[in-house]
N, C-alpha and C positions, 0 to 999 in steps of 0.2 A: 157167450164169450166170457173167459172167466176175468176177471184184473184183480190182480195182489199190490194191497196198502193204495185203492184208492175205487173208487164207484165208473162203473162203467158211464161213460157219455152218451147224449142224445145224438141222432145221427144229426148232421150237418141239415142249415134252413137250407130250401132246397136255392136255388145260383136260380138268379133270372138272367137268360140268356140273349147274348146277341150273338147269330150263330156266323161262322165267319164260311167265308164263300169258297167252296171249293172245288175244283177242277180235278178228275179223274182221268188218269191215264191208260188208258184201257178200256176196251167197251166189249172186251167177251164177257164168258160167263163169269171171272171172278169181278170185274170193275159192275156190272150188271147186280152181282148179289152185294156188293159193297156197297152201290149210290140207295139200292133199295133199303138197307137196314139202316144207312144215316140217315134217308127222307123219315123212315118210319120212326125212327128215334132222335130226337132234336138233343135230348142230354147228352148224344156227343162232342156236341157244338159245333158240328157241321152241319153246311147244307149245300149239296151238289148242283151247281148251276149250269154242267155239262161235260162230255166225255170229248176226247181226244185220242182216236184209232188212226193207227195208217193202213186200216183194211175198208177200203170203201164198201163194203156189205155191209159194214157194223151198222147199225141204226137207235144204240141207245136205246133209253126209256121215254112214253111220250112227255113226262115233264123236264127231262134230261136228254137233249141234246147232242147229238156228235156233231161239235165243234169245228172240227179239222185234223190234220194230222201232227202228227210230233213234232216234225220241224216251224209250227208259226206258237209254238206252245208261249212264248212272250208276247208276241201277239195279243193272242187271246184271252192270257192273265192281265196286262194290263188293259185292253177291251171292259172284260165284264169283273176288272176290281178283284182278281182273285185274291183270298190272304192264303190258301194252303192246296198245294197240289198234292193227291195223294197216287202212288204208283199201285197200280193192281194189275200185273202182266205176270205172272208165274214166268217165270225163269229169262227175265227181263237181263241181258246182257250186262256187264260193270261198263261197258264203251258207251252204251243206249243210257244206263242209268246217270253216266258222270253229265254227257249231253243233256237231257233231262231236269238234272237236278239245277245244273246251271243255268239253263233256262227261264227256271222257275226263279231261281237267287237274282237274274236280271229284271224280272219284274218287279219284284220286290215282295215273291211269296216263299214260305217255307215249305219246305219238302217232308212230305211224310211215307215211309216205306215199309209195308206188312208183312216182313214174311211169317207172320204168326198166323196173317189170316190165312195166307195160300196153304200154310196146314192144317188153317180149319176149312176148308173147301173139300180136302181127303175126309173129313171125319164129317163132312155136312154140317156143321156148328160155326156158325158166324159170329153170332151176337154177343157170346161168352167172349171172344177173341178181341173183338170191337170194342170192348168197355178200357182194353185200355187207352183210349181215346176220353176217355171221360176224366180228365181234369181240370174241370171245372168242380166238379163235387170234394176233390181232395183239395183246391189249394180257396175253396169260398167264392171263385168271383171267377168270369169267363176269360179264356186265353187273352193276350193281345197281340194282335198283329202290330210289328212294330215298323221294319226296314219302311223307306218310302223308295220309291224308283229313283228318287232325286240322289238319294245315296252313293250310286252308281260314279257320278260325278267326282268322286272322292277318290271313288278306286280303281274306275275304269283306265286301262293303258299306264298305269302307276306301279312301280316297285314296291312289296307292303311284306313288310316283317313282322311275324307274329313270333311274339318269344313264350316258351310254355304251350309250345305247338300241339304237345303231343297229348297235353293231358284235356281233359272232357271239355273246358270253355272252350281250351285253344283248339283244339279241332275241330269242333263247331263251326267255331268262328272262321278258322281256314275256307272248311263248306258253305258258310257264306260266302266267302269275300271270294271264294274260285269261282264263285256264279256273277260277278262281276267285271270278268273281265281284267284281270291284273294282267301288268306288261310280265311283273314276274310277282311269286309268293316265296318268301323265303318262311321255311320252317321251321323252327329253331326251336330247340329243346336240349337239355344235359343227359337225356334217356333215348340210346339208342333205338331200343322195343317200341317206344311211343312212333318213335317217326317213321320206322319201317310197317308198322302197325298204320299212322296215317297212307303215308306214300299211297301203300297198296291201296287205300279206300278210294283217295281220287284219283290215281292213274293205274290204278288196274294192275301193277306190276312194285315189285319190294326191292329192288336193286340198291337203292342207297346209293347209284353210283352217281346223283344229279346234284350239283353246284347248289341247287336251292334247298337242298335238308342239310342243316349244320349241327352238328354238336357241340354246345356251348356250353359255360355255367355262365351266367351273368354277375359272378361275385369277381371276377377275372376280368377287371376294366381294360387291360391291354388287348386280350383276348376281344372281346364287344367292340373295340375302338376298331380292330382291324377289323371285323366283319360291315364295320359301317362304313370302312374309309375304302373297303372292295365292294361293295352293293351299293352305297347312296342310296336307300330305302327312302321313300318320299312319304310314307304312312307307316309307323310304327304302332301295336296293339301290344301294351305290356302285359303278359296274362302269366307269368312267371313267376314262382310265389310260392311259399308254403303256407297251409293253408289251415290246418287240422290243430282247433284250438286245445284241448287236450296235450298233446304231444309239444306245443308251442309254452303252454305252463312250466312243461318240465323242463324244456330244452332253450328259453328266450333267447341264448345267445345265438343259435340257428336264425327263428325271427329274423336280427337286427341283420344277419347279416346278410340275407337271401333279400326279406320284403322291403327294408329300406338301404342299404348299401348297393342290395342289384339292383333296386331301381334306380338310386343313382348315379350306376353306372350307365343304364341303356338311357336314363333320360340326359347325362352330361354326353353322351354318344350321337343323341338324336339331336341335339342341339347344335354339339361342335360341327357334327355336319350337315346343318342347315336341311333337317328332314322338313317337311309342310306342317304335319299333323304328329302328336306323341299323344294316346289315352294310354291310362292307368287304370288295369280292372282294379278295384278294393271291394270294399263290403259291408254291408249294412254297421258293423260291429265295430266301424272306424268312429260313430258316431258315438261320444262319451263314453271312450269304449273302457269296459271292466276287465278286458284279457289282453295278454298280449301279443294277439292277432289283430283286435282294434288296434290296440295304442301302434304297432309297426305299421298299419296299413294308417292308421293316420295321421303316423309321421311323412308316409309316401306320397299322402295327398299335397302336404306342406311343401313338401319338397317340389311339386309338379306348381304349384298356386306361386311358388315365389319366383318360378321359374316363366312367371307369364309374360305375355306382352312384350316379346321378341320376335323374331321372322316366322318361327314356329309355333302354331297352333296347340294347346296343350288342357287336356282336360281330362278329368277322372271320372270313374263310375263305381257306385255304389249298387251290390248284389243283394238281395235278401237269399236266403236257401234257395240253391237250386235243386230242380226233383229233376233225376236221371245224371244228372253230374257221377261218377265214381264215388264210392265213398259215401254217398247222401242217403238221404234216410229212405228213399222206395227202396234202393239197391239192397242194403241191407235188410230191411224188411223180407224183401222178395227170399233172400238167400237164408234168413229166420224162419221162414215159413216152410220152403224146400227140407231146412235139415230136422227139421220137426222141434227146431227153440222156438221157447217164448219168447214174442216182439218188446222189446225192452222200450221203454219213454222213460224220460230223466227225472218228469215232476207233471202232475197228473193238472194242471194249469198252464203250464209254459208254452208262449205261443211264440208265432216267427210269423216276417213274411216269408209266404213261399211264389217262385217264378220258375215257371220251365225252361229247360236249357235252349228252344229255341228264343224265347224273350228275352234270357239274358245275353246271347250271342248278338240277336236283331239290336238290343239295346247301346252295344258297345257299338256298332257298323251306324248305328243315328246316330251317335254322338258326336261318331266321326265329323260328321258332317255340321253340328251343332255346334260343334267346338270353337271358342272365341279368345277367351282369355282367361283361361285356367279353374274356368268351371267344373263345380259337381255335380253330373246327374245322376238323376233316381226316377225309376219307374213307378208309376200307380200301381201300385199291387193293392189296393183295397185296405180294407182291414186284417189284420195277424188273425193268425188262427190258430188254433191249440192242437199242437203236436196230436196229441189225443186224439181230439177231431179225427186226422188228418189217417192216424195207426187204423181205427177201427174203421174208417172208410175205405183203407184201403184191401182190408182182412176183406170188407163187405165184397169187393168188387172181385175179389179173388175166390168167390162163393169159399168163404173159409169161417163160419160161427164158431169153432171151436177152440182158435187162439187164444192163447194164455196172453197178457198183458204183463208185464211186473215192470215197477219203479225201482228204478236204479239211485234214483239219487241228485242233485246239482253237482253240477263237479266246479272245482276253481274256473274263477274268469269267467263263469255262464253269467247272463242276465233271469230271470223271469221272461220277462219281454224287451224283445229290442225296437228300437226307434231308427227312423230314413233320417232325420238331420237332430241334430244336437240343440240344448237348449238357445247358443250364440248365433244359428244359422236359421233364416229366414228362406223359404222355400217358395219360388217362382217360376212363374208359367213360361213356356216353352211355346216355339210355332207348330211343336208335335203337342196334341191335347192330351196323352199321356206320359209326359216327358214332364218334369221337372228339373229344376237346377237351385245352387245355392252358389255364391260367387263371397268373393274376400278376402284377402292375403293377410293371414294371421301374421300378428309381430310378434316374434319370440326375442325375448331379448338376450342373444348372445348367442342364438341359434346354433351359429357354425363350430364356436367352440361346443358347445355341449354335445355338437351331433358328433363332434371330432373324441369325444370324450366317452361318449356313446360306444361308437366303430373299437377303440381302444380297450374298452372293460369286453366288449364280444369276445374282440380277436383273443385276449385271457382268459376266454371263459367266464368270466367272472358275473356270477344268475346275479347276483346282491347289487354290484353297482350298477349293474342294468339293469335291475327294477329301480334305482335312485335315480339314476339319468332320465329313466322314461318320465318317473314322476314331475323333475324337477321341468323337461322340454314340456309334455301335458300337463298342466294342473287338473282340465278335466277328467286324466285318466285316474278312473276309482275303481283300482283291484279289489275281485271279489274272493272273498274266501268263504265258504262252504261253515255253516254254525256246528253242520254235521258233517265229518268226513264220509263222502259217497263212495262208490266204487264204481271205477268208468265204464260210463254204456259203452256197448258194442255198438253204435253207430256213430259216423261221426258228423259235428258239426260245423261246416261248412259253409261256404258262399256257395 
């Protein structure tokens, strides 16, 4: 592996595992060669505790089980503690699979779905197929199963609005929360494509002709007010947001007006009409944040914290990088590798937390439930790991020695290393043993002018007094500027 302007790294200490329990659906030949290569390999962090056929001849492996059939599939997951059902039925229905999948999201496990392996079954190659299951070695430390079954209670027969439906958290999160039973899901997104793109995944059909996909902007508080004052959403997930620190350097006034103006339109929305529950995704990068992605999103958290301790439940969550998100850095990688670039890293030490998209979905759906008085949670993600790390293990796992590396450079508003809570915030335990929180209703003094003053310089465009405003609402926000002008990686970074 070559690297230009820095030394290739050691591979990653190898992750001591707690392998999490998995239930297989399927007990032909492909769920058969599937439980065999996870018993046989523990680094994917699974371990198969039994199959689930609705063909009474199947008979499993003797250490694995056929369980029962597809319909007690919650049953069975919460029985034997599942965290991950994984489907292995070659040409498994979208009616079987949405069935299925929500099954699984009622117990309170995640769903995982191969169709890479079933085309390695044509080519007899499994194992090659299977490693992408192995992240645990890319992100340092083993998955976590987060949702609890208790969760349910939050969403089961409830109205729940997810705004930013369409993009990687918010649809996720959809497929969670449609495996719990909502009376209804409203989908709400400003991008047509994203929600016809949803639709079809969980109802099998793209019509767009259904009451619950809206087209919204959330900057259009009149527009949000009506969609609240026609649904009464009893659970709202704000995952709406731009996001792409880069493009947010150059563009702040975008920022102010998407990450905290639209959240204070859907969180004065959720309030005026008396929803139960309003979280706020944000992101690790709110914490003493040096870009203005932190400083908007941790204006947005302010805005939720001042807002507590009314009929409505209200609380944030903070994302470290997610891997498999759009835009994040495996995607890009993967699409670096395909066109024959070199895998670009920004700074041959810069580390992040990293969290896969089903942890930070499962994260925001506990919260739900954890939610009290305008708390922030945060996930145990271990210790940060070095991008680096993260590139060459994943060239590893893609049997690929021959990728070029090059540094690209810091860009404006990057960290080094980012931090889960701020120097002012104290971080506390949870009745979930991976869950943290930090609580506190910052006093800004003059807040609503400033914010009003804020909205003002946006709406004129105007980047200068929106960097003064930000400064003057954050003192802890400390812009960073680059000693060396970089040139921007092609990946971006993200929650």
């Amino acid at each position: 592996m070559t690297v230009i302007n820095g030394n290739a790294a050691a591979d990653l200490a190898p992750v001591t595992r707690t392998l999490m329990r998995t239930l297989v659906v399927g007990a032909g030949v492909a769920g058969r060669a599937l439980a065999r290569d996870l018993t046989e390999a523990p680094e994917f962090g699974l371990s198969p505790v039994g199959f689930l056929d609705d063909d009474p001849k199947k008979r499993g492996l003797p250490d694995v089980p056929v369980l029962g059939k597809l319909d007690v599939l919650t049953q069975v997951a919460l029985a034997e503690q599942i965290d991950v059902v994984v489907l292995a039925i070659p040409g498994l229905s979208p009616a079987v699979f949405r069935e299925v999948a929500a099954s699984a999201a009622a117990a309170g496990a995640s769903v995982r779905y191969l169709p890479s392996f079933v085309a390695a079954l044509e080519r007899t190659v499994v194992g090659s197929d299977m490693r992408w299951l192995d992240v645990g070695r890319l992100i340092g430390r083993d998955e976590i199963h987060v949702v609890s079954p208790e969760a349910r209670t939050v969403i089961a027969n409830k109205c729940v609005l997810v705004t930013g439906a369409g993009g990687s958290i918010g649809s996720e999160l959809c497929r969670q929360v449609f495996g719990f039973g909502p009376r209804r899901l409203i989908m709400l997104d400003h991008d047509e494509s994203n929600l016809h793109r949803l639709q079809l995944e969980l109802w099998g059909e793209g019509l767009l002709d259904d009451e619950d996909c809206i087209v919204a902007d959330i900057r259009d508080r009149e527009r949000i007010n009506q969609i609240f004052a026609d649904a009464k959403p009893d659970v709202v997930f704000h995952a709406a947001a731009h996001k792409h620190l880069p493009l947010l350097e150059r563009h702040p006034c975008e920022a102010i007006k998407s990450n905290i103006r639209g959240t204070e339109n859907v969180l004065w929305a959720a309030l005026q009409h008396r929803a139960e529950r309003f979280i706020l995704i944000s992101t690790d990068k709110a914490a003493d944040p040096s870009s203005i992605l932190g400083a908007s999103k941790r204006l947005a958290e302010i805005l939720v914290q001042q807002d507590a301790g009314g009929p409505t439940k209200v609380a944030s969550v903070r994302f470290g990088n997610v891997l498999g998100s759009r835009g994040s850095l495996l995607t890009v990688l993967a699409e670096q590798i395909r066109s024959g670039l070199p895998m670009t890293v920004t700074h041959p030490e810069m580390t992040r937390f990293f969290m896969t998209i089903e942890e930070a979905a499962g994260l925001v759906v506990e919260a739900s439930r954890l939610a009290r008085d305008g708390e922030i949670f945060v996930l145990d993600m271990g210790e940060p790991v070095r991008i680096l790390d993260v590139v060459q293990s994943f060239a590893a796992l893609m049997n690929r020695s021959d990728v070029e590396i090059r540094f690209t450079g810091m860009r404006e508003g990057e960290k080094l290393s980012e931090t889960l809570f701020s120097e002012h915030e104290k971080p506390i335990l949870t009745e979930h043993p991976r869950i943290f929180r930090t609580d506190g209703d910052p006093e800004i003094r003059g807040f609503r002018r400033l914010l009003r003053n804020l909205y003002d310089a946006a709406g004129r465009n105007n980047t200068a007094a929106v960097r003064e405003y930000l400064r003057e609402l954050l003192p802890e926000y400390q812009p960073r500027v680059p000693d060396i002008p970089a040139q921007v990686a092609p990946y971006a970074d993200d929650y």
